[in-house]
BALOBA-1460 file (C-alpha; in Angstrom, 3 decimals):
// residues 95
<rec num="1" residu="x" x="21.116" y="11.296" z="-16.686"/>
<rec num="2" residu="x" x="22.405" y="12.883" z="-19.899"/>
<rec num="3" residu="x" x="20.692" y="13.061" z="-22.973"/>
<rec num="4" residu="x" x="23.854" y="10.889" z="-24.660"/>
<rec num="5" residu="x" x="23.438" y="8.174" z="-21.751"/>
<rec num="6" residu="x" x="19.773" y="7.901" z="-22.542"/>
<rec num="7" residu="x" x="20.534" y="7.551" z="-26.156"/>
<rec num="8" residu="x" x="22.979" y="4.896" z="-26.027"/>
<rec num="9" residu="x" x="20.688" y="2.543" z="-23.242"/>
<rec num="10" residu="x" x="18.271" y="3.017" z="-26.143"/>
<rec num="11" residu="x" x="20.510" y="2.204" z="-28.959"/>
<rec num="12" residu="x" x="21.439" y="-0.785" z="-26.666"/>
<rec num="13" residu="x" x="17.885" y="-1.989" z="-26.079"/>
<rec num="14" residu="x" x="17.304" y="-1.461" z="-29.848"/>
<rec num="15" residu="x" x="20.365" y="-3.712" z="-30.388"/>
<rec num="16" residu="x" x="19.176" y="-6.558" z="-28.152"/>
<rec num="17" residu="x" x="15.530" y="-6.666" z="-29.656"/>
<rec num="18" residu="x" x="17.269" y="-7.094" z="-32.985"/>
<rec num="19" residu="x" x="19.684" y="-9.380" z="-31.831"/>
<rec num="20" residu="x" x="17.046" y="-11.661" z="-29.685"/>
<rec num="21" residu="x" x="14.172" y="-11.275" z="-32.576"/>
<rec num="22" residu="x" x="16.060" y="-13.469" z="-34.811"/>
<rec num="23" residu="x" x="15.704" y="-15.998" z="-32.779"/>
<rec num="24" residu="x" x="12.188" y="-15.408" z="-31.907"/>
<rec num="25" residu="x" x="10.142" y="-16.054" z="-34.540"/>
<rec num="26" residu="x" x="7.139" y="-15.709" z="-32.367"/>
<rec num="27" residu="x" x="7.412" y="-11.986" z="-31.889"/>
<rec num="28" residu="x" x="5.226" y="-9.731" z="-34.376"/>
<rec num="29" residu="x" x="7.298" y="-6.787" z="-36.390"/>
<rec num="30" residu="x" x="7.532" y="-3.511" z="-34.392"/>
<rec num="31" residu="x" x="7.100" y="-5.629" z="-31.080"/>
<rec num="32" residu="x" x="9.835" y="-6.735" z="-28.433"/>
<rec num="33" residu="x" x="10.051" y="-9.571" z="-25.925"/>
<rec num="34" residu="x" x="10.385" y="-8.479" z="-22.196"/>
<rec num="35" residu="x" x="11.016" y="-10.090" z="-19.164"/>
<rec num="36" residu="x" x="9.409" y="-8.538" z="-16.393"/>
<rec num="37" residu="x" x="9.287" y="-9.858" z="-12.455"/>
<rec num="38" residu="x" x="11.767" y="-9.422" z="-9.528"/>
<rec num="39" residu="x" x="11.949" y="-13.545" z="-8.774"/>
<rec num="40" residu="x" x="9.812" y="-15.008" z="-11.311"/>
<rec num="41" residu="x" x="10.429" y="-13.795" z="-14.501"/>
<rec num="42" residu="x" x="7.276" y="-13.311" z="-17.338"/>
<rec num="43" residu="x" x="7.316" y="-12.503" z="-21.169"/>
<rec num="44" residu="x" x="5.583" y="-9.723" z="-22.365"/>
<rec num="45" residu="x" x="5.557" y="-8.823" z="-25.953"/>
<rec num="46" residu="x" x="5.391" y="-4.691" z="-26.307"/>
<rec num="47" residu="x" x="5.421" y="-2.388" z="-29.275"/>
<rec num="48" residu="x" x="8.807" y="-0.732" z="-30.378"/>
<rec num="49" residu="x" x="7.256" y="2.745" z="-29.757"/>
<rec num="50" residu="x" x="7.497" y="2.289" z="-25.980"/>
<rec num="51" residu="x" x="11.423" y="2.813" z="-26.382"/>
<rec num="52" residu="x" x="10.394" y="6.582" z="-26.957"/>
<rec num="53" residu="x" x="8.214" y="7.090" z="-23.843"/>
<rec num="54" residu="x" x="9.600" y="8.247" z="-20.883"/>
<rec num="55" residu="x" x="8.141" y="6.052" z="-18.481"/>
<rec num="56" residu="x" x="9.325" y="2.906" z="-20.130"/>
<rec num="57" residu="x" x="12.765" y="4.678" z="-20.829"/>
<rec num="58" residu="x" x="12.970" y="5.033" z="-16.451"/>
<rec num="59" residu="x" x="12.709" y="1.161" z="-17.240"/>
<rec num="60" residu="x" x="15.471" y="0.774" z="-18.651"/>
<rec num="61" residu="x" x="18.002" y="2.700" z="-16.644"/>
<rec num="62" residu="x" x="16.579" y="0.714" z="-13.736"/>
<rec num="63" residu="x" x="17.271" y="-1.929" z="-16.104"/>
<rec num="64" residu="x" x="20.716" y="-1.167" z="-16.762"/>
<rec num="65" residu="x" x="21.107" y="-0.771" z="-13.044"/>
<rec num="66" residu="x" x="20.508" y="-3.644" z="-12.547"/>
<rec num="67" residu="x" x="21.993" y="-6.031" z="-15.249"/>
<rec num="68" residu="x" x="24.414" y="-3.651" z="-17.062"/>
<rec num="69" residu="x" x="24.120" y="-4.952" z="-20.584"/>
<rec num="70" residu="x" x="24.120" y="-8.256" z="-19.250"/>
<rec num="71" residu="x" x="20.723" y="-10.283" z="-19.402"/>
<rec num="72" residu="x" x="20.106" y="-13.571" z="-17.989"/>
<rec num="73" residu="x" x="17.012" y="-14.536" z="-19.847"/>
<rec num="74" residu="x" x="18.555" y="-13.596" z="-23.124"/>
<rec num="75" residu="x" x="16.116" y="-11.123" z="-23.664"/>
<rec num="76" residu="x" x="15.604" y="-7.704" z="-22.447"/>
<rec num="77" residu="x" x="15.117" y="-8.263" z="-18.407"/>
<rec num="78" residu="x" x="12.729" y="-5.513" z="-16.477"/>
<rec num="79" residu="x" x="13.553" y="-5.624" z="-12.409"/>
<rec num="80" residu="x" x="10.081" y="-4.420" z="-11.224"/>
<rec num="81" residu="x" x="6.878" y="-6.457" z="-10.412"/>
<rec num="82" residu="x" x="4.375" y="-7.671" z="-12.884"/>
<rec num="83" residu="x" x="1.640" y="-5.821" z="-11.530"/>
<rec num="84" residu="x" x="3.558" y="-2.123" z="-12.106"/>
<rec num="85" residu="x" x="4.841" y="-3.338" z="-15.273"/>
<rec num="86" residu="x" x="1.271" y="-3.966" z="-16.162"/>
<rec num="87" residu="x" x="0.371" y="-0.438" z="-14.985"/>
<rec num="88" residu="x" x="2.501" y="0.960" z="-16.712"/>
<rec num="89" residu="x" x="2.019" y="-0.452" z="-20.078"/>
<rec num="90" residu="x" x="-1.936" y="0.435" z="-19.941"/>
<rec num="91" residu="x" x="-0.913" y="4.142" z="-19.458"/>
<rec num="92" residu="x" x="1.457" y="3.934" z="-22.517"/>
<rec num="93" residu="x" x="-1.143" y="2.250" z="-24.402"/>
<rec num="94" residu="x" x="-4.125" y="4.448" z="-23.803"/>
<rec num="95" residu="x" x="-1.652" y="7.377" z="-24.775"/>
């Protein structure tokens, strides 16, 4: 994937937070609402900074795989399981 592709699925994610954190009042400043699961969908609320890590970046083209630009829980939708998702976001976190 080119560098330009990866900057414009991050521009789009960064677009969607905005968007979607008007209407959340319930999301803290420099956080995001997720929704992670591959039948059962859960929120997670995540920093910003994850946008910039790799790992969580491989989230979103799986992401945008996935849905396109196009999420049905109004929010930014993850297709893998809770428990990875979990994983993952303890790694990113202790870094």
């Amino acid at each position: 994937m080119g560098a330009f592709r990866l900057q414009a699925l991050v521009a789009n994610a960064k677009q969607l937070i905005k968007h979607n954190n008007k209407h959340q009042r319930d999301v803290p400043k420099g956080y995001m609402a997720v929704y992670v699961g591959e039948i059962q969908m859960k929120r997670f609320v995540v920093p910003l900074s994850y946008l910039d890590q790799p790992l969580f970046q491989d989230l979103l083209r799986r992401s945008e795989e996935e849905y396109g630009f196009n999420h049905p829980m109004g929010g930014l939708t993850i297709p893998c399981c809770e428990e990875a998702f979990v994983r993952l976001t303890s790694q990113l976190h202790v870094s």
